[in-house]
N, C-alpha and C positions, 0 to 999 in steps of 0.2 A: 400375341403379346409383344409388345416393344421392348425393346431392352432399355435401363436406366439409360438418361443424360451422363456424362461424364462430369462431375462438379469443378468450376475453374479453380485454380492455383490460389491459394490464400496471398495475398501482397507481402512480402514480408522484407519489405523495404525498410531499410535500416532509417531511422529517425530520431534526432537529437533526442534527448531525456532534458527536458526543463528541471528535474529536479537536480541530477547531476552538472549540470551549466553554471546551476550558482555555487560558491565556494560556503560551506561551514561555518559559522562564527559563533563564537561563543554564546552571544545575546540570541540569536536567534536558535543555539541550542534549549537554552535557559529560557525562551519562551516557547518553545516545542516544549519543554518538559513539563511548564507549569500549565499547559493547556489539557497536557494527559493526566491531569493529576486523578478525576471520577475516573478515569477507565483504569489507573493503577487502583485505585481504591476497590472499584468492582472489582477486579479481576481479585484481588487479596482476599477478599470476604468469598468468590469463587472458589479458590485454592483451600480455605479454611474454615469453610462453612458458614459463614458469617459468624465468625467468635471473634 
């Protein structure tokens, strides 16, 4: 029987975040929010049964 390969080392190379790169603003919070509006909506009728 041969023993396992040994698996290489995951990369774990640090690499910018493009989310965090850009800064916040209001309009593009206010359209982050208006785009989740069906998954706040599902999620509500989740949490409450749909009532």
């Amino acid at each position: 029987m041969s023993e396992p390969q040994p698996q290489p080392e995951p990369d774990r190379t640090p690499r910018p975040n493009p989310i965090l790169a850009q800064p916040a603003t209001v309009a593009d919070c206010a359209q982050d929010y208006e785009a989740a509006a069906d998954v706040r909506r599902r999620l509500d009728q989740q949490i409450t049964g749909g009532q």
